[in-house]
Backbone bond lengths (Angstrom), bond angles and torsions (degrees), N, CA, C in turn:
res aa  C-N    CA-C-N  psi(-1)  N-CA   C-N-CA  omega(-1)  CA-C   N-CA-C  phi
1 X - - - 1.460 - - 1.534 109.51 -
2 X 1.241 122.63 132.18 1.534 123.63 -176.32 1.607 93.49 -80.38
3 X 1.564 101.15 155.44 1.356 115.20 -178.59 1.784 99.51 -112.83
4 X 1.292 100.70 108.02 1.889 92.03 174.20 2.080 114.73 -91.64
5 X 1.366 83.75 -163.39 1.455 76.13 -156.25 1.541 90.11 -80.06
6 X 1.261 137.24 -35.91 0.907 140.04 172.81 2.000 122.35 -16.05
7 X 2.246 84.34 -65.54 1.385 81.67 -177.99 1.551 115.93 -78.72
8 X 1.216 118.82 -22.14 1.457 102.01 153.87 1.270 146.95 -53.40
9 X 1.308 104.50 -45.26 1.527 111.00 152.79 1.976 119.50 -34.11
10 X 1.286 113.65 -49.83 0.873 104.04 -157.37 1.715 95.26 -89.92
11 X 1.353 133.65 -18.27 1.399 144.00 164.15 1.584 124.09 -56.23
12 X 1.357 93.96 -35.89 1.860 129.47 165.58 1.525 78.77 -55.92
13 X 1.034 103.76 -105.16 1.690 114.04 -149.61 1.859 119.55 -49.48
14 X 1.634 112.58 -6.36 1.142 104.94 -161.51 1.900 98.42 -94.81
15 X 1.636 112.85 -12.70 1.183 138.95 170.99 1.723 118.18 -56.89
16 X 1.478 105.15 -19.34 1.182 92.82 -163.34 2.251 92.03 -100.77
17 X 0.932 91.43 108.39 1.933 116.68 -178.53 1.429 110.78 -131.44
18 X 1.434 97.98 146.67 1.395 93.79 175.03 1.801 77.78 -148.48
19 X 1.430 103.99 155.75 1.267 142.79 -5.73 1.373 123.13 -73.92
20 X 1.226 118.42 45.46 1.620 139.57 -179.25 2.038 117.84 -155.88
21 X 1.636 82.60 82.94 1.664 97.27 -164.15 1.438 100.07 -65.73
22 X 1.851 97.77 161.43 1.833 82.76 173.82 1.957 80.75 -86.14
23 X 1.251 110.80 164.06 1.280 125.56 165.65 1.683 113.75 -113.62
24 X 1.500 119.39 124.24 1.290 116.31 -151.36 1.866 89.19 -127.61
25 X 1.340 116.95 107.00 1.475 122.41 161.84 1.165 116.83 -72.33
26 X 1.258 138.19 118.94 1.557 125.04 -163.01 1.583 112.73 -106.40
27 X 1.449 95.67 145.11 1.627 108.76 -157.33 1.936 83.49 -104.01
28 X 1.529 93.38 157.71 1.395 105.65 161.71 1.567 112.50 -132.78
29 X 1.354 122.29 2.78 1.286 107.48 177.11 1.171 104.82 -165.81
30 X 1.386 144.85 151.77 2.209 156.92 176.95 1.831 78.64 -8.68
31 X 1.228 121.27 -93.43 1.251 140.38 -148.92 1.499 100.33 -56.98
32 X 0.770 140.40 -44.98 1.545 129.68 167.34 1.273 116.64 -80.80
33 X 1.352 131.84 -11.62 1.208 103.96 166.78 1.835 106.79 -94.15
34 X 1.126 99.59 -1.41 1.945 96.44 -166.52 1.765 86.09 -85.03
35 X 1.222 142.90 -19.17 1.325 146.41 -155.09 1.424 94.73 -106.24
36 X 1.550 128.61 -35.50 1.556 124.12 161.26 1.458 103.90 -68.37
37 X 0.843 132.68 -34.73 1.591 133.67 -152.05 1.879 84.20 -75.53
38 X 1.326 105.15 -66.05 1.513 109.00 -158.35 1.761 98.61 -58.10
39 X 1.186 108.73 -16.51 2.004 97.78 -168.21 1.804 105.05 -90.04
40 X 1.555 106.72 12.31 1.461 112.49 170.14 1.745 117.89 112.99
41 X 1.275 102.12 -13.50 1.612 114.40 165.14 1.740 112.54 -9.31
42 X 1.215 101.02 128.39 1.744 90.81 172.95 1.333 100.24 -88.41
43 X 1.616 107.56 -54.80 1.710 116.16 179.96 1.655 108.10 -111.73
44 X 1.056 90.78 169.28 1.919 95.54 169.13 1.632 111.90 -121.50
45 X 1.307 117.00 126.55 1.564 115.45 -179.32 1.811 99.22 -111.43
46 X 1.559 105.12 137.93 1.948 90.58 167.41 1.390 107.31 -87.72
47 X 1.146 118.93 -167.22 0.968 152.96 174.77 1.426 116.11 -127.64
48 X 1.460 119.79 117.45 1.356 124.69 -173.45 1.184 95.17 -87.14
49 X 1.425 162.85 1.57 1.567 141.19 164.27 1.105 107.04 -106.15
50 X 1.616 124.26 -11.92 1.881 117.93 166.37 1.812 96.85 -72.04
51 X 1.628 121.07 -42.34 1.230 114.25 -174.94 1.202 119.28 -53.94
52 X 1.522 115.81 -47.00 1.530 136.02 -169.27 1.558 107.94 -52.16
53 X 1.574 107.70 -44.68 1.982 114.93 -163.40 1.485 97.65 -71.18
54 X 1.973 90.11 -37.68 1.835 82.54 -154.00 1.464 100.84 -71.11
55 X 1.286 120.22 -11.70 1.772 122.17 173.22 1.486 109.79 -64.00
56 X 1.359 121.45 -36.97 1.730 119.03 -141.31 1.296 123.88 109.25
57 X 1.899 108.49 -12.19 1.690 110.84 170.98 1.223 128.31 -77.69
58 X 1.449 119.95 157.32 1.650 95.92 148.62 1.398 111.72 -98.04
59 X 1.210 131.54 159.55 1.539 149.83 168.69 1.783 85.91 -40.71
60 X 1.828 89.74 147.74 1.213 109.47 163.61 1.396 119.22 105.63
61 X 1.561 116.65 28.94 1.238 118.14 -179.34 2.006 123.72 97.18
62 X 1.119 91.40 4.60 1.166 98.50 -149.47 1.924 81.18 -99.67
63 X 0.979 144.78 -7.14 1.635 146.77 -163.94 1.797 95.36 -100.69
64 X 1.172 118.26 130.32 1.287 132.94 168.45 2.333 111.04 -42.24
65 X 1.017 102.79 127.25 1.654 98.19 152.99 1.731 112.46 -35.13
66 X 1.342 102.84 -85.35 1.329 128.56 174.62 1.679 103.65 -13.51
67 X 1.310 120.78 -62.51 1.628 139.19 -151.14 1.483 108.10 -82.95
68 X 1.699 102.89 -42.92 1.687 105.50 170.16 1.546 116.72 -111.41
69 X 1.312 98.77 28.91 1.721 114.64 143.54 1.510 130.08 -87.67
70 X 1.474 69.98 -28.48 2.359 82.65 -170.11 1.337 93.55 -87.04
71 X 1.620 119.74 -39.38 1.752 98.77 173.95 1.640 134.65 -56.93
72 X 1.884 87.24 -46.42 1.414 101.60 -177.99 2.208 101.83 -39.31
73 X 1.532 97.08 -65.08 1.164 120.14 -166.93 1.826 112.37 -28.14
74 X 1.998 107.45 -36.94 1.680 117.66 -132.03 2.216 67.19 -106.09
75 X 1.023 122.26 -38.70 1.495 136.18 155.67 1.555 111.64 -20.56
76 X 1.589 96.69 -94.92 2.058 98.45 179.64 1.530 104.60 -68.85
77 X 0.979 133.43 26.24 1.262 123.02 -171.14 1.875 100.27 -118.93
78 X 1.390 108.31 -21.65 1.559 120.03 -166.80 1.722 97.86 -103.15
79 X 1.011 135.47 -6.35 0.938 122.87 -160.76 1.940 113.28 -169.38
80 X 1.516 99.20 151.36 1.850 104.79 -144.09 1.598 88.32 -79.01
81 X 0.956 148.08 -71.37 1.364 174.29 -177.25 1.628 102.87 -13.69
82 X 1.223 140.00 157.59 1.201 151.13 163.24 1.732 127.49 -52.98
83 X 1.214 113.64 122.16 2.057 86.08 -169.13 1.961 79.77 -140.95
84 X 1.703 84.64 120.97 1.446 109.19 132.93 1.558 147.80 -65.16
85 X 0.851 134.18 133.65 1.104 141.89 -173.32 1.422 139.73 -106.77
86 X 1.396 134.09 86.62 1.271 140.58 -159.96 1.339 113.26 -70.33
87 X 1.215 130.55 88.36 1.532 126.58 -165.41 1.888 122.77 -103.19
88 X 1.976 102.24 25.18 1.006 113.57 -163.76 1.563 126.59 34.67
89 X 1.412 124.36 -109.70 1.415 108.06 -166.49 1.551 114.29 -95.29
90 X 1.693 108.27 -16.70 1.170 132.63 177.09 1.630 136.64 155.00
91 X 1.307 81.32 -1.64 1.374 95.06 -157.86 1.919 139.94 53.84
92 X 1.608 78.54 53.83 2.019 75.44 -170.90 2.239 82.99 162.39
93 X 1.408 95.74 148.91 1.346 119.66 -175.59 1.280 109.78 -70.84
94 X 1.618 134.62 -9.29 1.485 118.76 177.21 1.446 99.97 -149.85
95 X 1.402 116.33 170.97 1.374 128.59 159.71 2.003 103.05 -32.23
96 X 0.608 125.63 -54.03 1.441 121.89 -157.17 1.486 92.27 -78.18
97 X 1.096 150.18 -42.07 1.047 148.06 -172.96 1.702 108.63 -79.92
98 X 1.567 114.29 -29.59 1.641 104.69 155.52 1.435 115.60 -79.04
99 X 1.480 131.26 -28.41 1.371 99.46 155.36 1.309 142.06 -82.81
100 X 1.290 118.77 2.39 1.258 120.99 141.52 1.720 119.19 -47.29
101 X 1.088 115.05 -64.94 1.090 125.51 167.06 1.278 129.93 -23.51
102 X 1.608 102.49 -63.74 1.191 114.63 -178.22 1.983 114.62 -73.82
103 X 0.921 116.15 -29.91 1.651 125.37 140.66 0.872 110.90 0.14
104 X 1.504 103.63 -87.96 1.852 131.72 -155.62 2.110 85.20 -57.35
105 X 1.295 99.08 -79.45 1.451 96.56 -172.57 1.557 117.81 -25.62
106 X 1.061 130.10 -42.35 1.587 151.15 147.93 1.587 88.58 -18.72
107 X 1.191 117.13 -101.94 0.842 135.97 -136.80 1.669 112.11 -68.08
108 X 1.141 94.36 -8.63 1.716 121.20 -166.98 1.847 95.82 -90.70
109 X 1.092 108.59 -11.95 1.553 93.38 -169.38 1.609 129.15 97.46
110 X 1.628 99.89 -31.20 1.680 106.66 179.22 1.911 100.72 -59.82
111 X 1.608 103.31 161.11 1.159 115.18 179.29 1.600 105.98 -124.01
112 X 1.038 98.49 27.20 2.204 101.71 178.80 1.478 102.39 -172.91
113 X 1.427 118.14 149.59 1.012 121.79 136.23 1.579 125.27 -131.71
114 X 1.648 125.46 -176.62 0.884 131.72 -166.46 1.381 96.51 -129.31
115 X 1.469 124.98 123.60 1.653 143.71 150.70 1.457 120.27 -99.63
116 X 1.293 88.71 140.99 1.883 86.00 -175.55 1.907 106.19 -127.45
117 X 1.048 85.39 154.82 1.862 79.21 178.65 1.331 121.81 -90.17
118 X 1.236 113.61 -25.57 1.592 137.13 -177.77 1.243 100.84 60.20
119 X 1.832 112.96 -116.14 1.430 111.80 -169.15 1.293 107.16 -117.92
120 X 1.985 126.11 15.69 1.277 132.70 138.31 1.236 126.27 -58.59
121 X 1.972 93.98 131.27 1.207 106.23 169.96 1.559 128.36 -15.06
122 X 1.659 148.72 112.46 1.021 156.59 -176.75 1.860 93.83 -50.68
123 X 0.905 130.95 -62.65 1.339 117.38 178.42 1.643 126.94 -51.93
124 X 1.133 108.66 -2.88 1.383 125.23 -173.42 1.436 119.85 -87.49
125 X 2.162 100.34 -48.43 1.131 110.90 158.65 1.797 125.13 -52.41
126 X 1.538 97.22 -38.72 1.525 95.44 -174.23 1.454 113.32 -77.85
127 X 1.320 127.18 -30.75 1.353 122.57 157.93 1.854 121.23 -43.01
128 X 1.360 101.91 -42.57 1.471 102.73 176.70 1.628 113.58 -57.29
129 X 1.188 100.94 -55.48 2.066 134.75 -175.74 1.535 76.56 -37.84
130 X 1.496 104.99 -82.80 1.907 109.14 -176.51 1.823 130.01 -22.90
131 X 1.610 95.23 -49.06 1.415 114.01 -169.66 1.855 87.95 -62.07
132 X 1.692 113.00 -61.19 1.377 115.02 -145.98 2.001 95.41 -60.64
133 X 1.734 103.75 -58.21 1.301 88.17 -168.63 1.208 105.91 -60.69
134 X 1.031 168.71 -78.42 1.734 157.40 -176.23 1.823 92.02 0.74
135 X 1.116 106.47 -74.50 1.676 114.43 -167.19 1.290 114.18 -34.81
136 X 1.500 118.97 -36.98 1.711 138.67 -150.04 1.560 86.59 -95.31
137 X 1.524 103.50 -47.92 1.626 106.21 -170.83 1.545 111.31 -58.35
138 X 1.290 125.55 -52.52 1.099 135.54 -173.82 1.504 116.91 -61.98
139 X 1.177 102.25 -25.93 1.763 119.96 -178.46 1.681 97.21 -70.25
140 X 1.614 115.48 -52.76 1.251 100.11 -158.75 1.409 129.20 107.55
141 X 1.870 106.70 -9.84 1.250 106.98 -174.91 1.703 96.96 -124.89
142 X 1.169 110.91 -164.37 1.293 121.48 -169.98 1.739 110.46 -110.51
143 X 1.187 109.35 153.23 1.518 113.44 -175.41 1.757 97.13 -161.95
144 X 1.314 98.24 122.10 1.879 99.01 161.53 1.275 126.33 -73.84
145 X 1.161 137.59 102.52 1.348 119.77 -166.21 1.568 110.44 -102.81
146 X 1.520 109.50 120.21 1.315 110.70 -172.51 1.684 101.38 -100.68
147 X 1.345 112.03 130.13 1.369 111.52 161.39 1.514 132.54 -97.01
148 X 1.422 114.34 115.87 1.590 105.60 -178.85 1.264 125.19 -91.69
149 X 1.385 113.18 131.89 1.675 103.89 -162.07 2.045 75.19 -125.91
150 X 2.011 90.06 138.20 0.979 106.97 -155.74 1.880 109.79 -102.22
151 X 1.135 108.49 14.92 1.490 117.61 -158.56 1.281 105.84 -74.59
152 X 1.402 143.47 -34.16 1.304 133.07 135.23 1.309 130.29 -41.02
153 X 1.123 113.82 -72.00 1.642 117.06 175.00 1.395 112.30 -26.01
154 X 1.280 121.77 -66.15 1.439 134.99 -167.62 1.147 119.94 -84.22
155 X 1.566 125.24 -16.60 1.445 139.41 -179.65 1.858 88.65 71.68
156 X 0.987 125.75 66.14 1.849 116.04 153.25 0.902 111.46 -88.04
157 X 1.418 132.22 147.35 1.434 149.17 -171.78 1.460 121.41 59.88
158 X 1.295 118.44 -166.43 1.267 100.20 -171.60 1.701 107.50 -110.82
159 X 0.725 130.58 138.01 1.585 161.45 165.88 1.273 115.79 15.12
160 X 1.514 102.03 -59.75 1.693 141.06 -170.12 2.153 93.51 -73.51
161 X 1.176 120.16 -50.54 1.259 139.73 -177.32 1.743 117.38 -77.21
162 X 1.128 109.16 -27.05 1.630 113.46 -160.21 1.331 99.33 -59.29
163 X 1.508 132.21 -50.44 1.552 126.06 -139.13 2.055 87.18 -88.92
164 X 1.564 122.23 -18.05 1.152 106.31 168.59 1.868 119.52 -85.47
165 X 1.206 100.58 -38.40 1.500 106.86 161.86 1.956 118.55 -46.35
166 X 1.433 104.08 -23.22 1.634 90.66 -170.08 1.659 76.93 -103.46
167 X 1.228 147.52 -65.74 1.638 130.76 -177.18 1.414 108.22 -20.72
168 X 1.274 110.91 -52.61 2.014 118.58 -167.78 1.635 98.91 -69.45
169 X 0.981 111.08 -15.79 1.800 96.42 -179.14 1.168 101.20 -103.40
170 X 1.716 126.37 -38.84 1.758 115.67 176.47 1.153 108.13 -58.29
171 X 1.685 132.23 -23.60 1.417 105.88 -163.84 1.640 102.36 -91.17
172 X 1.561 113.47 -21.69 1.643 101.15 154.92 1.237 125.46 -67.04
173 X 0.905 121.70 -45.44 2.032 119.93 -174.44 1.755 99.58 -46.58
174 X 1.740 112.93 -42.42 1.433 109.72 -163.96 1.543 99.37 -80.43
175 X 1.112 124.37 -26.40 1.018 130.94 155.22 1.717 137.44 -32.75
176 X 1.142 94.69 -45.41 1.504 128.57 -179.92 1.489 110.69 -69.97
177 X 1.690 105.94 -56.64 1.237 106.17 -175.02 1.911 92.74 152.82
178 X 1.269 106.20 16.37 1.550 76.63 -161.12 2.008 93.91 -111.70
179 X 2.026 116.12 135.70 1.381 116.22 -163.27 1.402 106.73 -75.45
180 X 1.028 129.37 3.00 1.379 123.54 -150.65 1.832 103.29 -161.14
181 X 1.437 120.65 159.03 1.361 131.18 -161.97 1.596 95.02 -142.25
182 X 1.370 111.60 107.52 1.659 117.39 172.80 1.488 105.74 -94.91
183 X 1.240 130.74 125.02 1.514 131.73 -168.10 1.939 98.92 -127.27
184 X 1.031 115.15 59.47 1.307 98.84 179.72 1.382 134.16 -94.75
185 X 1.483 139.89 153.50 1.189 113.11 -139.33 1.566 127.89 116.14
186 X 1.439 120.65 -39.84 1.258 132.55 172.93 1.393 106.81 -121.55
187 X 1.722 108.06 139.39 1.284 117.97 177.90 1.543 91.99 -140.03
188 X 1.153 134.76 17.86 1.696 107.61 166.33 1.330 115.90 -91.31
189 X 1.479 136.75 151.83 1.369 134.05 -155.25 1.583 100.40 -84.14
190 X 1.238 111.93 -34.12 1.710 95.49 178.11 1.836 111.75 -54.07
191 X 1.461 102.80 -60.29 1.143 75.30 -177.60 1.427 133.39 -72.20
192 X 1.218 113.57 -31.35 1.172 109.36 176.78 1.696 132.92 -63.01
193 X 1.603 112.11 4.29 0.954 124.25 174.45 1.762 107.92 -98.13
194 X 1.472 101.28 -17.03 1.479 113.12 -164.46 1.788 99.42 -89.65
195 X 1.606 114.60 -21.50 1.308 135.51 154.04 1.341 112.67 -34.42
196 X 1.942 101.85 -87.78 0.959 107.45 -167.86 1.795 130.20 -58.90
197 X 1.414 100.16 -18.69 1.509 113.46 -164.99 2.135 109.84 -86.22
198 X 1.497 105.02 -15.08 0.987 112.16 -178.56 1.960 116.35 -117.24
199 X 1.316 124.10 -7.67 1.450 128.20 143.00 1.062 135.59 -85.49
200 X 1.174 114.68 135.82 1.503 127.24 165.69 1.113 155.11 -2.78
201 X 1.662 103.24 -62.48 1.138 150.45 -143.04 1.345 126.26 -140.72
202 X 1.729 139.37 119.52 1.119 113.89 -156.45 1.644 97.75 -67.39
203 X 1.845 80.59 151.98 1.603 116.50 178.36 1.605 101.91 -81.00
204 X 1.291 107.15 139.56 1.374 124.81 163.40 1.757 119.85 -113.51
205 X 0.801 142.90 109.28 1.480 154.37 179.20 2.076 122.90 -109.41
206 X 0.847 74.56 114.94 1.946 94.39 176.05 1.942 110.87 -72.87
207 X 2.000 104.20 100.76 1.014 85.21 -179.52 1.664 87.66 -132.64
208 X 1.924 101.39 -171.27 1.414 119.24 -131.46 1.551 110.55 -174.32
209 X 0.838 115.26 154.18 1.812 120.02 176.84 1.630 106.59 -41.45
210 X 1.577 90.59 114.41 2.300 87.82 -173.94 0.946 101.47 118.04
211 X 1.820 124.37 -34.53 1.272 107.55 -161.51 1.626 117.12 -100.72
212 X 1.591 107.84 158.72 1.866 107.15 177.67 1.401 98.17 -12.51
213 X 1.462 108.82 172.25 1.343 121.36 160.27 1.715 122.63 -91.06
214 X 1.018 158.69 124.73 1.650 137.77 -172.99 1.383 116.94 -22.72
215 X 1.298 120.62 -52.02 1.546 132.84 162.89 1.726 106.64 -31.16
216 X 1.192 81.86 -70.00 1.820 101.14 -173.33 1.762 112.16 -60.70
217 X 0.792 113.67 4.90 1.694 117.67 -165.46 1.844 87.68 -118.30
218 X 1.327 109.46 -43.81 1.227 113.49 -148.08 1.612 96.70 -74.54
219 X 1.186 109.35 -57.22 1.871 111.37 171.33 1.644 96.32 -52.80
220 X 1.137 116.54 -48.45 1.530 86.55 177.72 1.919 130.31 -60.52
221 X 1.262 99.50 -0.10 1.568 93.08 -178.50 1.630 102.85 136.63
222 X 1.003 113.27 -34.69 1.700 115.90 -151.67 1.716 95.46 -66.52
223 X 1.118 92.09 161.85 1.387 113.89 177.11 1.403 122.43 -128.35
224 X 1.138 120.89 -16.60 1.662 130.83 172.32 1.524 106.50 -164.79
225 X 1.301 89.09 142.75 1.740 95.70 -172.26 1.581 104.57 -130.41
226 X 1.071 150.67 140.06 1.448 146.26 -152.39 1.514 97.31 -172.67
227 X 1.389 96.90 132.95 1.812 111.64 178.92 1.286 129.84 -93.96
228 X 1.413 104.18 23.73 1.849 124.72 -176.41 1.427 97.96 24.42
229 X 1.522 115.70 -136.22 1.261 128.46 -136.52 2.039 95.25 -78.90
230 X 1.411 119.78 -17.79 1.157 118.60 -166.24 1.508 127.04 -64.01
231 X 1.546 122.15 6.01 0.913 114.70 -169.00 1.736 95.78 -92.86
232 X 1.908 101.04 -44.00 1.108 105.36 -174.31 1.398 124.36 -65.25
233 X 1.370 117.45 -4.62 1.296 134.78 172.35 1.249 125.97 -53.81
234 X 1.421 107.10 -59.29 1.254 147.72 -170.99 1.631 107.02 -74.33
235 X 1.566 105.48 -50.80 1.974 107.92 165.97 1.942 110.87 -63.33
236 X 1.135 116.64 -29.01 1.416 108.29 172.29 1.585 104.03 -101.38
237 X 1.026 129.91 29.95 1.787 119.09 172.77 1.810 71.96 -123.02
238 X 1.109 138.06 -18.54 1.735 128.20 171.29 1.636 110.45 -62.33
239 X 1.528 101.99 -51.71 1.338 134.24 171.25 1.653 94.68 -32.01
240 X 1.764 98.86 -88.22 1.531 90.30 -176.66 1.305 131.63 -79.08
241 X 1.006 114.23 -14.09 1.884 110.51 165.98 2.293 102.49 -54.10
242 X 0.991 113.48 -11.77 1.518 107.92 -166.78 1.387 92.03 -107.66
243 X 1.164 115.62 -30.15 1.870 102.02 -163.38 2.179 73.56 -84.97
244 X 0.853 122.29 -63.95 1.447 116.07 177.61 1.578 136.72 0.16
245 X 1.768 79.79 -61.64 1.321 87.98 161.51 1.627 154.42 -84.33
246 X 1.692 73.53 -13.17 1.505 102.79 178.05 1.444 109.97 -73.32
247 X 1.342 137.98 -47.46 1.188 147.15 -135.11 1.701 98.64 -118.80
248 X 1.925 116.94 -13.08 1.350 119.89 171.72 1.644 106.37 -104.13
249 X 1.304 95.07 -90.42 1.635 93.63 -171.86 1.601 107.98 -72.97
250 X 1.280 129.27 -5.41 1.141 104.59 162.87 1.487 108.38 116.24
251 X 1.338 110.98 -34.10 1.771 125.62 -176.72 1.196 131.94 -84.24
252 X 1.262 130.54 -179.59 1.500 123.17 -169.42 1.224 101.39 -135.58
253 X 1.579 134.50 18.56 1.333 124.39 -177.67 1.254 130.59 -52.93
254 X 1.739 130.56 -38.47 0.781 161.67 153.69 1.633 112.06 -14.84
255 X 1.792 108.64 -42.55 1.058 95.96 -174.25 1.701 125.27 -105.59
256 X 1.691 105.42 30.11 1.010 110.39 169.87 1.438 134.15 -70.21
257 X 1.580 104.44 -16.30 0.918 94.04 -179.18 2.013 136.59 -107.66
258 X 1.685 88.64 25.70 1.186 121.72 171.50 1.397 120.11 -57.19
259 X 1.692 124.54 149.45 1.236 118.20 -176.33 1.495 105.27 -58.04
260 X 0.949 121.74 168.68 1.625 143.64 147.68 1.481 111.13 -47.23
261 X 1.223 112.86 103.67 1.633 111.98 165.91 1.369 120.79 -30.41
262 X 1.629 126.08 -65.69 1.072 130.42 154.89 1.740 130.73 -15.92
263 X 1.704 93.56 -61.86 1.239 102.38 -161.08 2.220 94.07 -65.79
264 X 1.310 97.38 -43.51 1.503 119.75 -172.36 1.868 101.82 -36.99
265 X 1.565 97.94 -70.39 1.444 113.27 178.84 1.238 124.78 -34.61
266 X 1.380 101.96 -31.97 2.019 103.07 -163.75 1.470 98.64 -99.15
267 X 1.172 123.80 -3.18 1.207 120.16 166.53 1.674 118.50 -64.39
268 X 0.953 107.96 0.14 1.415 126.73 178.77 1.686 122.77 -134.28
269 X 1.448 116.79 68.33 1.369 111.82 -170.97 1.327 96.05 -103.10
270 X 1.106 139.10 -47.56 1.646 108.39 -175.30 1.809 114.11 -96.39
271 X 1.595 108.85 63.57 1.014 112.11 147.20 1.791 113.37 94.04
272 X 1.304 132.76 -22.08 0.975 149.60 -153.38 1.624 102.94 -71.56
């Protein structure tokens, strides 16, 4: 039976539970996400700054539409499972240029993406949120739209104010159009319980060494938990811990603890 995007879409979205988060390891390229897929992945989410390096970018807008379309695309195309799509601010200077955007993702097969506001005006983001769902609507198909509101991450505003400043922007983004609330940035349980208990919409949270456990996030409220850029972090600090060793003491220990060639290879049988 073919799986369309449709029923993923709707498999995408039925995942997001708490106190049973989906937990999303984030892929940046065929080979990392087919290596999440095989370790039990329900869905696959990218990561727009693993996409960006492995291009030649740095994170932050700076990666072509065009370039993290063809990945997203070479992504749902390798693998059975559901894939979101992190498309930072939109790829393009206005609403019209995120629904363009959001198009391509359409058309790409993904069943979500992720927008973030960064250090644009909060009304700016929700104008985008607006532009994309219109786009999704008109299409006919389904899209999760996660909104990331960045007021942790970045430290905006002041301290005493932040946890009401990021409520006042989720209840516009959901407003807007957007299913979901990405809060990444905070891992202490007050707030993040003070998160979950006062949005809408399942909560998404960015965690990491220190942080709750998925379990532990999930009784607190959460609904999806995803490790943004850290996985890919961690595969190039492998990267250089090996050239490290190679080029100091001389050895290759480092790379024992690499997949199995074998096992690696067959992750790819029809060609991908």
């Amino acid at each position: 039976m073919t799986i369309t995007q449709s029923d993923n879409a709707h498999l995408f979205r039925s995942l997001h539970t708490a106190p049973a988060p989906l937990a999303l390891a984030n892929a940046w390229d065929v080979a990392s996400a087919r290596v999440i897929e095989a370790a039990g992945a329900p869905a696959i989410a990218t990561t727009s700054a693993g996409v960006a390096w492995s291009l030649g970018s740095p994170d932050g807008d700076f990666l072509t539409r065009e370039r993290a379309l063809e990945r997203i695309a070479r992504i749902v195309a390798a693998v059975a499972v559901p894939v979101t799509a992190d498309i930072e601010g939109g790829y393009g200077t206005d609403a019209a240029d995120v629904a363009e955007t959001v198009a391509g993702v359409l058309a790409a097969g993904a069943v979500g993406v992720n927008i973030e506001d960064g250090t644009r005006p909060p009304t700016e983001l929700a104008t985008r949120l607006a532009a994309a769902r219109q786009t999704v609507d008109r299409s006919g198909a389904d899209l999760f739209l996660n909104a990331r509101v960045d007021t942790f991450l970045l430290g905006l505003g002041a301290p005493d104010t932040r946890l009401k400043e990021t409520l006042t922007r989720a209840r516009m983004y959901v407003d807007a159009g957007a299913d979901g609330i990405f809060v990444p940035g905070v891992t202490d349980t007050t707030t993040i319980a003070a998160l979950a208990g006062s949005i809408s919409v399942p909560l998404n949270v960015m965690a990491g060494p220190g942080a709750p456990t998925v379990a532990e996030l999930g009784a607190l409220g959460v609904a999806r938990v995803s490790l943004g850029s850290g996985v890919a972090q961690a595969a190039y600090a492998a990267a250089r811990r090996a050239a490290r060793d190679l080029f100091g003491a001389g050895d290759y220990e480092s790379l024992a603890a690499g997949i199995a060639f074998p096992e690696l290879d067959a992750l790819f049988p029809d060609g991908h």
